[in-house]
N, C-alpha and C positions, 0 to 999 in steps of 0.2 A: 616789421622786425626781420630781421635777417636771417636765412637758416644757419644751421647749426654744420652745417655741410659738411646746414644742418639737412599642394597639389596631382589604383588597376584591381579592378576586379580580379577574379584570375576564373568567373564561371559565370552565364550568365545567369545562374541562379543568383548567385550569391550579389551580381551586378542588381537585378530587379530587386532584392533586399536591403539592399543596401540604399539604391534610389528613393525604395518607398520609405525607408528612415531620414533621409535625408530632405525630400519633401515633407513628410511627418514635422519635423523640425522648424522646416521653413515658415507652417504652418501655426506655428509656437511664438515666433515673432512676437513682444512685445511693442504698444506706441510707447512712444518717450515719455514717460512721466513729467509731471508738471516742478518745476524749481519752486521753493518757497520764495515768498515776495522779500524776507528778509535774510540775512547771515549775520552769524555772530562770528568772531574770532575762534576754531577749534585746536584743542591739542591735539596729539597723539597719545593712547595707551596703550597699557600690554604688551605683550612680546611679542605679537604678529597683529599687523593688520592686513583684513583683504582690502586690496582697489576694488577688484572686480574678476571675477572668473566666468562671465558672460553667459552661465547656465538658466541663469532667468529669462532671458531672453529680450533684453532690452539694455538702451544704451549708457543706465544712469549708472554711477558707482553705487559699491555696496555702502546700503546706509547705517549698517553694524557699528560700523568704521567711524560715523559721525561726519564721513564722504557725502557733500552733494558738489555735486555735476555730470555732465551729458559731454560725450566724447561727438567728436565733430572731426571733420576733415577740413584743409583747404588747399590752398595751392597761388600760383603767381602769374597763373593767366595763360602763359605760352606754351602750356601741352595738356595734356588729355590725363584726367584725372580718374578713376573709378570706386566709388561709389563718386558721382562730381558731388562737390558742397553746397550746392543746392539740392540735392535730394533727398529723400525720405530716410530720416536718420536708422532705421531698421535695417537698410541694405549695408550698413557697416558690417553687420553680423555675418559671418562664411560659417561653414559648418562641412566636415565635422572640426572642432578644437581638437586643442593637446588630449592625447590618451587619458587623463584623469581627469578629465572635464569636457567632454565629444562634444555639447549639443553646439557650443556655438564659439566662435574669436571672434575679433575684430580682423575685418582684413580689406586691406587696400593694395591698389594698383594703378599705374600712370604711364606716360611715356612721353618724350621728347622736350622734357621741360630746362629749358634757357636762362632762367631768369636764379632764384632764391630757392625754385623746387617748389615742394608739397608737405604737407606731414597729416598727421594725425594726431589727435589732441584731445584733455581735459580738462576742464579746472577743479581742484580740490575742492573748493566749498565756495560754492558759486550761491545767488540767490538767480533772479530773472532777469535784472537790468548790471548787475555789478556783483566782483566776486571779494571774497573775505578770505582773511590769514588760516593758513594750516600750520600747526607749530610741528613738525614732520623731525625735531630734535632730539626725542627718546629712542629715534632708531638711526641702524645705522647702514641701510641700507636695503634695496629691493632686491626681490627674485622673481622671475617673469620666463614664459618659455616661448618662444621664437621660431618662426621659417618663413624660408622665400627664397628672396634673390638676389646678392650683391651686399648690400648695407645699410644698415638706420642708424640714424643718430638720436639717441637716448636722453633725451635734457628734463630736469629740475626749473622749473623757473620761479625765481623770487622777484622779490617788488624792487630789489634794487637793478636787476637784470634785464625790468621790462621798461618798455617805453614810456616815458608822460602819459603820452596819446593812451594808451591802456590802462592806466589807473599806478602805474610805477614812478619808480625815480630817475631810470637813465635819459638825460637829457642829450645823446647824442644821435646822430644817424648808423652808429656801429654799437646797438644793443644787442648781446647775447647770452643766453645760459650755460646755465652750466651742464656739461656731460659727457659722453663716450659714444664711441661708434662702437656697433653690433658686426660682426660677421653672421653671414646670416648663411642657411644648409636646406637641403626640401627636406631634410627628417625635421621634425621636433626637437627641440634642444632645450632642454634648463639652465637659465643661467642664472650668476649672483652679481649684482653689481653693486660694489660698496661706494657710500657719496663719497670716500675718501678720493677715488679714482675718478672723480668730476673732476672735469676743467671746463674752461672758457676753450673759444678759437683763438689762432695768436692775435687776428685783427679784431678782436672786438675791445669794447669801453673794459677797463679792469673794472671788477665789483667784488666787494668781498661775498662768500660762500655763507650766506645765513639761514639753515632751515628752518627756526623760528618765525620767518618770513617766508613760507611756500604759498605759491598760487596755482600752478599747474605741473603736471604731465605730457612730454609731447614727444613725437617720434616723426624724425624728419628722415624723409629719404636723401641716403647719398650718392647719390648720383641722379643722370636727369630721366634715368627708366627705372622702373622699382615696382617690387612685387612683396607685402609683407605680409603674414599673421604676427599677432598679439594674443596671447594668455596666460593666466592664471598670477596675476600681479599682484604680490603682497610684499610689503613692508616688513623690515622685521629687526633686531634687535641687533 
């Protein structure tokens, strides 16, 4: 599928305290927890759901939520990925997070990519071999806090959006989600993004906007160098 196109002390006391919390942490690392072998279809309830605010220390969503899946990276071959998507899903985790959640985010970086790019990814309610519907239609919209470098692109992905080859319905070579590009700052930043402000790219397959139909989360870098964190992602009314 196509993308979406889609980090001072100020003492070195305070530097050595700071490291040994930050090893401390490193040290907290959870392994990925095991997917159930099956999935049923979930809704959404309540007035807030968390994705995931990454303080447990491991890569599955909150399962509060009725969230299962494991965020992953990948990329399109022609540059340098980091954490690469072959490696130990724990090095996703950077530390410290947003101010009201320090132990940990998600954070990726890459450089010189050519091709479709990179992103960074989950799926709502995933089992081990195949993922299931999130009916994500009681709310109307996320909030998530952000920094880096440059821009990410923020996509929803549903069954009509995604490729055959993935378990979807678009049968064309121009499948894409729906979403928004991020500005991104090296402070921390809260943002709200309503699904109203989703769109497609102009080139992609038209699909209608159906959240009753959600499959994933994903954050594509825009452009072909990128430096992101991800935290504190809920859903909300």
């Amino acid at each position: 599928m196509k993308a979406g196109n889609v980090w001072c002390w100020l003492l070195l006391a305070t530097c050595s305290c700071g490291e040994a919390a930050h090893h401390d942490a490193e040290k907290t690392r959870a392994p990925a927890p095991a997917l159930p072998d099956n999935c049923e279809p979930e809704v959404g309830a309540g007035d807030a759901a968390l994705l995931d605010d990454f303080e447990d220390g491991d890569v599955a969503l909150d399962a509060q939520g009725d969230f299962h899946g494991l965020w992953y990276v990948n990329n399109d071959g022609s540059g340098q990925q980091s954490p690469a998507a072959d490696a130990d899903a724990a090095a996703l985790l950077g530390s410290p997070g947003a101010p009201s959640s320090p132990r940990f985010a998600l954070h990726t970086s890459g450089q010189d990519f050519t091709k479709w790019g990179a992103f960074a990814a989950v799926r709502l309610n995933a089992a081990k071999t195949y993922a299931c519907l999130f009916d994500l239609s009681s709310y109307s919209g996320i909030s998530l806090s952000v920094k880096g470098e440059g821009a990410l692109r923020m996509n929803f992905g549903t069954v009509a959006t995604t490729p055959t080859s993935d378990g979807g319905e678009c049968r064309t070579d121009a499948c894409s989600d729906y979403g928004k590009v991020v500005e991104l700052s090296s402070d921390w930043q809260r943002i709200d993004v309503a699904f109203s402000e989703l769109s497609q790219p102009s080139w992609a397959t038209t699909a209608d906007w159906d959240p009753t139909r959600a499959l994933r989360v994903s954050f594509w870098a825009d452009g072909a160098d990128f430096d992101f964190w991800i935290d504190e992602l809920e859903l909300h009314r």
